[in-house]
PyMOL CGO cylinders between C-alpha atoms (Angstrom):
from pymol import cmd
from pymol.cgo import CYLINDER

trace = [
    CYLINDER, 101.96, -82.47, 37.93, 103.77, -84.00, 34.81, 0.3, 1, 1, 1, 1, 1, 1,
    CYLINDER, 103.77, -84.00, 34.81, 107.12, -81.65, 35.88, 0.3, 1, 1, 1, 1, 1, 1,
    CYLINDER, 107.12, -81.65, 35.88, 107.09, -83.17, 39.32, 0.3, 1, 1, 1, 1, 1, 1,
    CYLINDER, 107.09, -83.17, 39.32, 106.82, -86.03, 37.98, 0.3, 1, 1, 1, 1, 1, 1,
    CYLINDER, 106.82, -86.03, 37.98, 109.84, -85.70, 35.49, 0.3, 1, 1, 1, 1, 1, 1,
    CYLINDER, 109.84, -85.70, 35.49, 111.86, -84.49, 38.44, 0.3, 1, 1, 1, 1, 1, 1,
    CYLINDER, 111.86, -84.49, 38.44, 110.79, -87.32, 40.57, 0.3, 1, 1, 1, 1, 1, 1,
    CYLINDER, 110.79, -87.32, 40.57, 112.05, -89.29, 37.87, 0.3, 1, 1, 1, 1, 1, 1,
    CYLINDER, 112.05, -89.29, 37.87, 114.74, -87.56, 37.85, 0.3, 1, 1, 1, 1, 1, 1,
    CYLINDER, 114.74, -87.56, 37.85, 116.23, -87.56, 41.37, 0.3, 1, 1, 1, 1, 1, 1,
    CYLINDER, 116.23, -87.56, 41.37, 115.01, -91.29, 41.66, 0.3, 1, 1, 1, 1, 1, 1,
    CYLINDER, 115.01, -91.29, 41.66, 117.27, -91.82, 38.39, 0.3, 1, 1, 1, 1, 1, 1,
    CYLINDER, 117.27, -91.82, 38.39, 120.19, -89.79, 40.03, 0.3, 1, 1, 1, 1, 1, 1,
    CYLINDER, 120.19, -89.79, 40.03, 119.62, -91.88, 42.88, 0.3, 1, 1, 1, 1, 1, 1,
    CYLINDER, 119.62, -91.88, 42.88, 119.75, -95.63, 41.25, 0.3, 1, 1, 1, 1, 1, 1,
    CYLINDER, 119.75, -95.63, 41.25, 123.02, -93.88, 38.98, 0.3, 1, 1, 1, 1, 1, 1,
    CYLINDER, 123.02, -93.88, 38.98, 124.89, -93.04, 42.48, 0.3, 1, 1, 1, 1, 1, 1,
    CYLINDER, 124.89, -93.04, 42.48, 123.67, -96.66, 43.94, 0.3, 1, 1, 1, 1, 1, 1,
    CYLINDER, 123.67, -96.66, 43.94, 125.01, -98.84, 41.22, 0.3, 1, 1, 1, 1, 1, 1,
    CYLINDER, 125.01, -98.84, 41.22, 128.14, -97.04, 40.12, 0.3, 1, 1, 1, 1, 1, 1,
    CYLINDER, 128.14, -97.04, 40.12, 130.26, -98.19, 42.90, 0.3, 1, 1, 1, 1, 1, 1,
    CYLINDER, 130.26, -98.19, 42.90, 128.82, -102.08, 41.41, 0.3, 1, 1, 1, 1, 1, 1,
    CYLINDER, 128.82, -102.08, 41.41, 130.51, -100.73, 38.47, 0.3, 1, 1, 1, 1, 1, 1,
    CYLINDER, 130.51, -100.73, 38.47, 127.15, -101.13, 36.51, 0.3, 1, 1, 1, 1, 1, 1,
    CYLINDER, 127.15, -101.13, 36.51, 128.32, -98.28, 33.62, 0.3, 1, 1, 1, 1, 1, 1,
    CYLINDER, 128.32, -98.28, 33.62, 125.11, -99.28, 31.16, 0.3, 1, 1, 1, 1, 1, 1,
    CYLINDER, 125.11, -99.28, 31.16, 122.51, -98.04, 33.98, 0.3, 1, 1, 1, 1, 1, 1,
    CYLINDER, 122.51, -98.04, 33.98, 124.62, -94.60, 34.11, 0.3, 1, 1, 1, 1, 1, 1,
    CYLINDER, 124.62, -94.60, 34.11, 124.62, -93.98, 30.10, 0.3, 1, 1, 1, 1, 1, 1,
    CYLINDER, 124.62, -93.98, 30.10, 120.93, -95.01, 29.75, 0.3, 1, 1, 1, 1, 1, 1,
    CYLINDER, 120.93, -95.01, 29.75, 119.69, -92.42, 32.22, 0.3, 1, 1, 1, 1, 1, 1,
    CYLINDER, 119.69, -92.42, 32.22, 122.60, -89.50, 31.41, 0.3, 1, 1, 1, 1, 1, 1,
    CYLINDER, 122.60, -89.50, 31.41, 120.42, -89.13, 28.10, 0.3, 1, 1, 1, 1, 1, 1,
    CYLINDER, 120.42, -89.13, 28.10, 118.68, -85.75, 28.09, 0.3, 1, 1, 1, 1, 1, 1,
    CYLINDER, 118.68, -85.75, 28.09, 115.19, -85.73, 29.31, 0.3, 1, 1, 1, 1, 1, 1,
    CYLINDER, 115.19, -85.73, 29.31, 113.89, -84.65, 25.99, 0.3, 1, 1, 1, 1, 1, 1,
    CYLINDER, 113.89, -84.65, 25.99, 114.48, -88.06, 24.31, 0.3, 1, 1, 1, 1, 1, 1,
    CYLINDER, 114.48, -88.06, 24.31, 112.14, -89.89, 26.36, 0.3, 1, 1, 1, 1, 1, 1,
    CYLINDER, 112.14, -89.89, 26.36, 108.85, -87.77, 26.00, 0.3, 1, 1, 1, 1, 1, 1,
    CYLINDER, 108.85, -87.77, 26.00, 105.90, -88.12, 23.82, 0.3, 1, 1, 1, 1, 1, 1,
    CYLINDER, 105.90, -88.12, 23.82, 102.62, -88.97, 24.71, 0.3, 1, 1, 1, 1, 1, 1,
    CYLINDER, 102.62, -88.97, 24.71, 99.88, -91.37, 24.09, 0.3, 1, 1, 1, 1, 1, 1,
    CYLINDER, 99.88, -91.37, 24.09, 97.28, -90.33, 21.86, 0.3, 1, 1, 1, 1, 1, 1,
    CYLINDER, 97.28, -90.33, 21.86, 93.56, -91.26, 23.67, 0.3, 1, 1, 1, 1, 1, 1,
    CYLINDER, 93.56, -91.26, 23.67, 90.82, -93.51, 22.32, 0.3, 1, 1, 1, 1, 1, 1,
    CYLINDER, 90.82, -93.51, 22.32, 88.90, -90.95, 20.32, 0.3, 1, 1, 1, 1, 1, 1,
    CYLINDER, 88.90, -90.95, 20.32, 92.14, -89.59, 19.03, 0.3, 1, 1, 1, 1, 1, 1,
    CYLINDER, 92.14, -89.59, 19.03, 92.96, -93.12, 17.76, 0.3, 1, 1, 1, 1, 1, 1,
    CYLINDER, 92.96, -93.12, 17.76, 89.94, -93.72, 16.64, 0.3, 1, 1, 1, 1, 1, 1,
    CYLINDER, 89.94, -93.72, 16.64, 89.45, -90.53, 14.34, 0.3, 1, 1, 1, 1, 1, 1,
    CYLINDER, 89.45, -90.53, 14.34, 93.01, -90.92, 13.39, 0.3, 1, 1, 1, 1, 1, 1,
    CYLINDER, 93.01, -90.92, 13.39, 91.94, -94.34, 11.76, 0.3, 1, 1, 1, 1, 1, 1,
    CYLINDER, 91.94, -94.34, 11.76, 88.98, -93.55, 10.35, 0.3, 1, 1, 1, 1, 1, 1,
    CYLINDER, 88.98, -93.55, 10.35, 90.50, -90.37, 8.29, 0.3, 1, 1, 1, 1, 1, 1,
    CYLINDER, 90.50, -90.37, 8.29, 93.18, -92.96, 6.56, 0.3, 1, 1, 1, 1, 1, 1,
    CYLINDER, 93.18, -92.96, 6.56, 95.63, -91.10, 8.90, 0.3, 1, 1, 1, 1, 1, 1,
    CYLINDER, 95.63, -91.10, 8.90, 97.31, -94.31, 10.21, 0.3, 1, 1, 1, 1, 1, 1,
    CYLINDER, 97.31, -94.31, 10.21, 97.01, -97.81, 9.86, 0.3, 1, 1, 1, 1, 1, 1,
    CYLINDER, 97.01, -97.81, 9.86, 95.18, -100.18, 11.71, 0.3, 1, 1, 1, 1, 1, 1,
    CYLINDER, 95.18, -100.18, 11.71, 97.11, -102.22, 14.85, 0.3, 1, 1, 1, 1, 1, 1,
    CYLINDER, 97.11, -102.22, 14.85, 96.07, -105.03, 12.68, 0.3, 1, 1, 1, 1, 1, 1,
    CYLINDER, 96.07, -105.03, 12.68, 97.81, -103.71, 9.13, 0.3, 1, 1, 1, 1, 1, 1,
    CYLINDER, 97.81, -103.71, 9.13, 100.96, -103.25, 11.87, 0.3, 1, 1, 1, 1, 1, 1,
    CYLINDER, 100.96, -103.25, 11.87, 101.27, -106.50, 13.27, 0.3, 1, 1, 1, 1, 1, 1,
    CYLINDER, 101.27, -106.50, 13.27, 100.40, -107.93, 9.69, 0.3, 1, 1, 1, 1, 1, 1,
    CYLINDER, 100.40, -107.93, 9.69, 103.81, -106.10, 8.19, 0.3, 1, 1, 1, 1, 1, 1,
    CYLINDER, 103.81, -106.10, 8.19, 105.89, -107.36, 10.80, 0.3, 1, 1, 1, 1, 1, 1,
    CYLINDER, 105.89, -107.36, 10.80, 107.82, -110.60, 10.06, 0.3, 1, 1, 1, 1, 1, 1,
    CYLINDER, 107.82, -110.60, 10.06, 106.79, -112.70, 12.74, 0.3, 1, 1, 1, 1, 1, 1,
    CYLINDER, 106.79, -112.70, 12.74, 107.00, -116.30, 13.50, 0.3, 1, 1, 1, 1, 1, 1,
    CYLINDER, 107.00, -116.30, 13.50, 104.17, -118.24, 14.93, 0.3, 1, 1, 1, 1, 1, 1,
    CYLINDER, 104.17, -118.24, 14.93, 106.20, -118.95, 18.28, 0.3, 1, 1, 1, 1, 1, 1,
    CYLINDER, 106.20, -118.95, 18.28, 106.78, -115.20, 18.64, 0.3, 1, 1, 1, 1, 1, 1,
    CYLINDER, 106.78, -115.20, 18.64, 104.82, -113.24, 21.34, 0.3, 1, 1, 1, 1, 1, 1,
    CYLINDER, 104.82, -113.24, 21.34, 103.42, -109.54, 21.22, 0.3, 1, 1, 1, 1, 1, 1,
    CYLINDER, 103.42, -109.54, 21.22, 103.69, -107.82, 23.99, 0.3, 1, 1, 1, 1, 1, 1,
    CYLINDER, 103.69, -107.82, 23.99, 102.77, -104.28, 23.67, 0.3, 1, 1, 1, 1, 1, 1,
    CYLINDER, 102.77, -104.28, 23.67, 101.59, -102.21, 21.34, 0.3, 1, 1, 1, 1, 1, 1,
    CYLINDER, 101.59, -102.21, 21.34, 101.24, -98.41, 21.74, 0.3, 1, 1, 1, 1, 1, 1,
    CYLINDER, 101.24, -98.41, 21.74, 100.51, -95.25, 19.21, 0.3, 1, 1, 1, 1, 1, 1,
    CYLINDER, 100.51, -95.25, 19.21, 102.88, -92.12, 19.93, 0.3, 1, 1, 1, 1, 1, 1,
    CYLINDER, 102.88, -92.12, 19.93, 102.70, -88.77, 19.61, 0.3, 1, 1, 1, 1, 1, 1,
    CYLINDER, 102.70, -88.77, 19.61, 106.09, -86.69, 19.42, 0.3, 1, 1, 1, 1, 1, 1,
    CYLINDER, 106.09, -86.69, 19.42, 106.31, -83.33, 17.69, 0.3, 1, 1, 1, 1, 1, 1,
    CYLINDER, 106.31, -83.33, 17.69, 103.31, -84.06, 15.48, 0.3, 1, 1, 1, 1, 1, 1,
    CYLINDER, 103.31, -84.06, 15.48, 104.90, -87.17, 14.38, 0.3, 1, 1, 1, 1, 1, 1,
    CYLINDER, 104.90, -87.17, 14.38, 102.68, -90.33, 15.13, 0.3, 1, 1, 1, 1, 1, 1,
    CYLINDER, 102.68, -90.33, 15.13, 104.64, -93.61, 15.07, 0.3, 1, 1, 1, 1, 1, 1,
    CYLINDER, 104.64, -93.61, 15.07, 103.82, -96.71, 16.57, 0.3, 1, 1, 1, 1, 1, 1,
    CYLINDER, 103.82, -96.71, 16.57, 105.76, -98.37, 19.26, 0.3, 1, 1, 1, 1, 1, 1,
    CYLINDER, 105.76, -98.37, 19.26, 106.00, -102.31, 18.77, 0.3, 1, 1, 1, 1, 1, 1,
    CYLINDER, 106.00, -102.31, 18.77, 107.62, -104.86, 21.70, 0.3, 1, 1, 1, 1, 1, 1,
    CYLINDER, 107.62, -104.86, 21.70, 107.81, -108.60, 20.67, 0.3, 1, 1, 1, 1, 1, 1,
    CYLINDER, 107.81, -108.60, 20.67, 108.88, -111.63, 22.73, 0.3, 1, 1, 1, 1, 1, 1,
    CYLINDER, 108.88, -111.63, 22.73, 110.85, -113.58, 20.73, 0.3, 1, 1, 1, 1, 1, 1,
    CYLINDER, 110.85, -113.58, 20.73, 111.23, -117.78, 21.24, 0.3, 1, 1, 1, 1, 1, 1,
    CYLINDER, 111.23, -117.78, 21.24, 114.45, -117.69, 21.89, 0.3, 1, 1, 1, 1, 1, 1,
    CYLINDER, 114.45, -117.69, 21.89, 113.44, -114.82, 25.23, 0.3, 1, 1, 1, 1, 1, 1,
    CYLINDER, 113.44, -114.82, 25.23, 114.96, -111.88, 23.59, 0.3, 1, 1, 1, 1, 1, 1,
    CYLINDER, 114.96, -111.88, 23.59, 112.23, -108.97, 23.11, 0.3, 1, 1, 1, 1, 1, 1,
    CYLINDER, 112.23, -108.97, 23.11, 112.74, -107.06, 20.77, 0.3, 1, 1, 1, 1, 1, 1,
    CYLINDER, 112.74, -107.06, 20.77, 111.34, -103.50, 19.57, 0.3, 1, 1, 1, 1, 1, 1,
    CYLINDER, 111.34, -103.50, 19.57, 109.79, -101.70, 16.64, 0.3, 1, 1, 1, 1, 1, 1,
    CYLINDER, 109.79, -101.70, 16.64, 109.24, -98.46, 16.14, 0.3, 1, 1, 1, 1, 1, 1,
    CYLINDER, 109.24, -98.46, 16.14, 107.00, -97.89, 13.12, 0.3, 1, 1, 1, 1, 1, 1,
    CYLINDER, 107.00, -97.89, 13.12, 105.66, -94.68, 10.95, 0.3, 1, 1, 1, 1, 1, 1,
    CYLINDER, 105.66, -94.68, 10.95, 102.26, -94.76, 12.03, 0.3, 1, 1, 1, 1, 1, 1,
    CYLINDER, 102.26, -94.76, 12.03, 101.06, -93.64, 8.08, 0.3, 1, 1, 1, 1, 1, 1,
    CYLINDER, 101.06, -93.64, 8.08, 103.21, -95.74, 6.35, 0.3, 1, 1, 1, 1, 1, 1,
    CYLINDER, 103.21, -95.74, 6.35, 104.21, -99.20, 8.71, 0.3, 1, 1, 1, 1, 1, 1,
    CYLINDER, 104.21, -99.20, 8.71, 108.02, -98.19, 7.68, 0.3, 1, 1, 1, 1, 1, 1,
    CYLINDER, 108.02, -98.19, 7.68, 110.58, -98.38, 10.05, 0.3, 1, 1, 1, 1, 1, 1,
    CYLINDER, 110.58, -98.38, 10.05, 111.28, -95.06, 11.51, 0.3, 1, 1, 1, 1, 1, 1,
    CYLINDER, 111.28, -95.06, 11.51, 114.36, -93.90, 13.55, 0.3, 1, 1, 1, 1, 1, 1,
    CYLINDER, 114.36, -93.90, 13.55, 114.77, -91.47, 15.81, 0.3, 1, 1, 1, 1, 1, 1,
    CYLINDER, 114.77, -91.47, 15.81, 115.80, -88.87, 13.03, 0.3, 1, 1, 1, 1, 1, 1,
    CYLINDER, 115.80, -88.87, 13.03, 112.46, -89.65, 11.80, 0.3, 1, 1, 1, 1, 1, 1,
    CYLINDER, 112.46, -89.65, 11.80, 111.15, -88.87, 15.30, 0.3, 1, 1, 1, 1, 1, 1,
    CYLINDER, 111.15, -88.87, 15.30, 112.30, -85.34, 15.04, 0.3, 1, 1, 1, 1, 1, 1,
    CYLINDER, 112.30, -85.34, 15.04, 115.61, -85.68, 17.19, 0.3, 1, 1, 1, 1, 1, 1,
]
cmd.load_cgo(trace, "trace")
């Protein structure tokens, strides 16, 4: 199920690539020429999170928001705990004032800022 999904994703990519390009919309092409492999991980469930928390694995979603520098106008939007090669980060979308979201990807055991070296790429 999760392949046919991929290649659904896929063609449906190839498809919006082929139906922009003569627009001359080049950023839609680069985003989805990057290999597959970048884009998967998976979402740890409940219990998983749970256990994870209690063990002192990670930190809390509230020792997360905490630790990032925030203004009171600023909006969170998402929060979500990843899995990727046995590396647990947490993935962090704010809405800025000023419109502009921006995104935070954090070490789930530490609340450091983590690139996608650290991700195992």
């Amino acid at each position: 199920m999760n392949r046919m999904i991929r290649k659904c994703f896929s063609l449906t990519g190839l498809w919006l690539v082929l139906s922009l390009a003569p627009l001359g919309v080049s950023g839609a092409v680069y985003a989805l020429s990057e290999p597959e492999e970048l884009y998967r991980s998976h979402h740890l469930s409940p219990e998983q999170l749970i256990k994870l928390q209690q063990e002192g694995d990670i930190l809390s979603l509230e020792e997360i928001i905490r630790l990032l520098k925030r203004s009171g106008d600023d909006r969170l939007l998402e929060v979500e705990l990843l899995e990727r090669k046995g590396y647990l980060f947490y993935k962090v979308e704010i809405l800025e004032k000023s419109g502009i979201v921006k995104k935070y990807m954090l070490d789930a055991r530490t609340g450091q800022p983590v690139t996608r070296h650290d991700q195992g790429e």
